[in-house]
C-alpha positions in Angstrom: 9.9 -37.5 27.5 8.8 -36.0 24.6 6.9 -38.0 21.4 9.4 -39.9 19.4 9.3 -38.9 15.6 9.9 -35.2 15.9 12.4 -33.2 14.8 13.8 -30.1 17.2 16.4 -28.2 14.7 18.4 -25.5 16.3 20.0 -23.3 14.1 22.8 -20.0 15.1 26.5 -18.3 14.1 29.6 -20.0 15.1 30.0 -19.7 18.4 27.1 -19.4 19.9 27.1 -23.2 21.8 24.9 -25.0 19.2 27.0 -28.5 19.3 27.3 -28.8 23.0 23.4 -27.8 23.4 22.4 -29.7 20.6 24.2 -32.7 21.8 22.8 -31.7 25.4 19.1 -31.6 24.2 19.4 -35.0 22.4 20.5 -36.6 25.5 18.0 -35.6 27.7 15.5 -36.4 24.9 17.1 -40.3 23.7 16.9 -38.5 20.6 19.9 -38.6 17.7 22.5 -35.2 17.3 22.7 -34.3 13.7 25.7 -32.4 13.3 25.4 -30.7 10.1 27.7 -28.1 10.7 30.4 -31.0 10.6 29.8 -32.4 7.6 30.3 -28.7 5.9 33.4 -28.7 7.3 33.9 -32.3 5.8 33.3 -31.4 2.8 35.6 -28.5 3.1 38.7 -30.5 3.8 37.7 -32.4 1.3 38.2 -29.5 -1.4 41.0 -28.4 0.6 42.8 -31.3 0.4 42.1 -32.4 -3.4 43.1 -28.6 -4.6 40.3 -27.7 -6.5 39.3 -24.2 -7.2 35.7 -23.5 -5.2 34.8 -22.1 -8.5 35.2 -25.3 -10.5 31.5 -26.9 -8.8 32.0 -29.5 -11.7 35.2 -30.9 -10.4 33.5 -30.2 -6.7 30.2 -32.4 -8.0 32.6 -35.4 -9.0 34.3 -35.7 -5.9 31.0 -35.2 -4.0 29.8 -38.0 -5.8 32.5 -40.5 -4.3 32.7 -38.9 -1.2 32.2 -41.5 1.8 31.3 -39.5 4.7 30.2 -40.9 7.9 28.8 -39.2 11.4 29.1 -41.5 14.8 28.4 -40.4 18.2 32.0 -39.1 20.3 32.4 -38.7 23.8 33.0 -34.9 22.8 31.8 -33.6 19.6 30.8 -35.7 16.6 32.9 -37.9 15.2 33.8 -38.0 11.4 34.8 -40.3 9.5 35.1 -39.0 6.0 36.2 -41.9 3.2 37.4 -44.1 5.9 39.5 -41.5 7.2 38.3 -40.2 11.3 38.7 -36.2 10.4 37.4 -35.3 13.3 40.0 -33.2 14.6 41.0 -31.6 11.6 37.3 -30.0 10.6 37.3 -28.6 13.7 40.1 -25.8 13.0 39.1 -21.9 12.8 40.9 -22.8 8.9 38.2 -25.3 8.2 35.6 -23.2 9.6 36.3 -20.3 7.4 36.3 -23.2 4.3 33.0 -24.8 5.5 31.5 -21.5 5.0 32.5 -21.1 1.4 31.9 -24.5 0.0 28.2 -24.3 2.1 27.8 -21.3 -0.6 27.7 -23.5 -3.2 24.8 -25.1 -4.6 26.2 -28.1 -5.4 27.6 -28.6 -2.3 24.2 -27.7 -0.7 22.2 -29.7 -2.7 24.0 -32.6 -1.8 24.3 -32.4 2.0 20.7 -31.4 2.0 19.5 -34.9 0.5 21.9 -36.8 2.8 20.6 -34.3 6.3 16.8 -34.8 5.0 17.6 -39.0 4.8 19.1 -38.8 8.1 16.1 -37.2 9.7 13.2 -39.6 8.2 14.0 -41.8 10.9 12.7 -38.6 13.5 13.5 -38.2 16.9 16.1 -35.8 15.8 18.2 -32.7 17.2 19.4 -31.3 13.6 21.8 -28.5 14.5 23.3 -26.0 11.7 22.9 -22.7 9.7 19.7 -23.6 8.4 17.8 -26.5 9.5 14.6 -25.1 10.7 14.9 -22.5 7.2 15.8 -25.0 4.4 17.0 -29.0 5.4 13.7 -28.9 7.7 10.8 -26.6 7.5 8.6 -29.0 8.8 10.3 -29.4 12.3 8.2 -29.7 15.2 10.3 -27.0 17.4 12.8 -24.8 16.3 15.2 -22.4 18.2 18.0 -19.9 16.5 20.5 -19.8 19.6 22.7 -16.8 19.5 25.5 -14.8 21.8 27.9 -11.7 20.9 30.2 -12.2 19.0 33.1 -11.3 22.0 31.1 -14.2 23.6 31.9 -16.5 21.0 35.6 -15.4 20.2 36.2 -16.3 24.3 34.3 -19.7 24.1 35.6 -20.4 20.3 39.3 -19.3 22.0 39.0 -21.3 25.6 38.5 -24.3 23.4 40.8 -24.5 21.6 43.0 -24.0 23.9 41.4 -27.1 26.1 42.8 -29.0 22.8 46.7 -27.8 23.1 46.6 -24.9 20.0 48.0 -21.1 20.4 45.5 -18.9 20.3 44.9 -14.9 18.9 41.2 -14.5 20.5 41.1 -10.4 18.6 41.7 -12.8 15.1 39.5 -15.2 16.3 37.0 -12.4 16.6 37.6 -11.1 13.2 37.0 -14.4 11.7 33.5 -14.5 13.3 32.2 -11.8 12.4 33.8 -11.8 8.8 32.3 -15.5 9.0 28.5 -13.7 10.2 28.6 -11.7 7.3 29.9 -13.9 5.0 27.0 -17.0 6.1 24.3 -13.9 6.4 24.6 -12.4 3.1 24.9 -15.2 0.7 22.2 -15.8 -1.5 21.4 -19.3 -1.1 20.1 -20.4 2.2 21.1 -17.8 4.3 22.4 -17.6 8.4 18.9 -16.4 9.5 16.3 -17.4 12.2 13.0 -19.0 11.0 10.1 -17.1 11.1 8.4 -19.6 14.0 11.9 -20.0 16.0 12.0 -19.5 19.7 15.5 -17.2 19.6 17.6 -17.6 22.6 20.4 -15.2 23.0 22.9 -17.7 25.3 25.5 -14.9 26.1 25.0 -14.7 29.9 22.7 -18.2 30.3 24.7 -21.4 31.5 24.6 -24.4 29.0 22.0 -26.2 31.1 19.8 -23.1 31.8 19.5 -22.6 27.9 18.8 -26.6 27.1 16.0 -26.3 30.3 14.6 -23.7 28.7 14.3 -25.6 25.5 12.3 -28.4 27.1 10.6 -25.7 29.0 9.2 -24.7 25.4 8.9 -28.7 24.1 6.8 -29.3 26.9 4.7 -26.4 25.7 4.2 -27.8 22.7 
């Protein structure tokens, strides 16, 4: 088992199996998941729900500021619980996705779920999984891997899940999304969808879940 009091971030696109690795890894390790993926979507309903313009950051900063948001461990994916409220369902649309990406632009919003990711992980023995945990929320991480796939990969995983949860499904808009939500996360200005410059990349399009998250204790045990 490897030393308690690290932290293993693993950062990618949408898509590309991060949660169910991440969660994987953890496992296998006795270490916590930090979804922070999730609580951008949060964060996003949140903003979706209260109507304000994601222009208006000052309106944004005040509900930030009595936001109550909550991650527990699932059976599946995180749970959520945001101001009392388990959301974990409703993040988890292609909808919210699209909206987690837009409010993650903002530096309010960033700044904000930065602090709470960084108090989460001084406790180490942590698998922090994201857009940019091993760029930004951790620099400092002990191991850090930038997991990618095509993005016709991702559509049919993305699509075959949520059909697993009952919802119709266009795969060819599901597609679009992606990559409109690649660009969108890659060119942004502040903290941008990119790999670290000391992250093992792992391109999971044709590996099995367990292969990649062997291979990632392949490379812990190197360390």
């Amino acid at each position: 088992m490897a030393e308690r009091g690290k932290i293993i971030t693993i950062d990618g696109p949408s898509g590309s199996g991060k949660s169910t690795i991440s969660r994987r890894l953890a496992a296998r390790l006795h270490y916590t998941y930090l979804d922070t993926g999730a609580m951008y979507r949060a964060v996003g309903l949140l903003v979706n729900r209260s109507g304000i313009d994601l222009d208006d950051e000052a309106d944004i900063q005040k509900i930030l500021e009595g936001m109550d948001l909550q991650l527990l461990p699932g059976d599946g994916d995180t749970r959520v619980i945001l101001d009392r409220e388990d959301v974990s369902s409703a993040i988890r649309t292609a909808e919210m996705g699209m909206v987690a990406s837009r409010v993650s632009a903002l530096p309010v919003v960033r700044k904000k779920l930065t602090e709470l990711q960084r108090t989460l992980g001084l406790r180490g023995a942590v698998v922090a999984e994201g857009r940019d945990t091993g760029t930004v929320v951790f620099p400092e991480a002990e191991l850090k891997f930038y997991l990618d796939a095509s993005p016709e990969e991702r559509a049919r995983r993305r699509s075959a899940q949520l059909r697993e949860q009952g919802h119709d499904v266009d795969e060819k808009e599901i597609l679009a999304q992606i990559k409109k939500r690649d660009k969108d996360d890659s060119a942004r200005s502040l903290a941008p969808l990119k790999a670290a410059e000391n992250a093992v990349i792992i391109d999971s399009s044709v590996m099995t879940i367990e292969e990649v998250v062997n291979f990632m204790l392949d490379q812990l045990d190197k360390k």
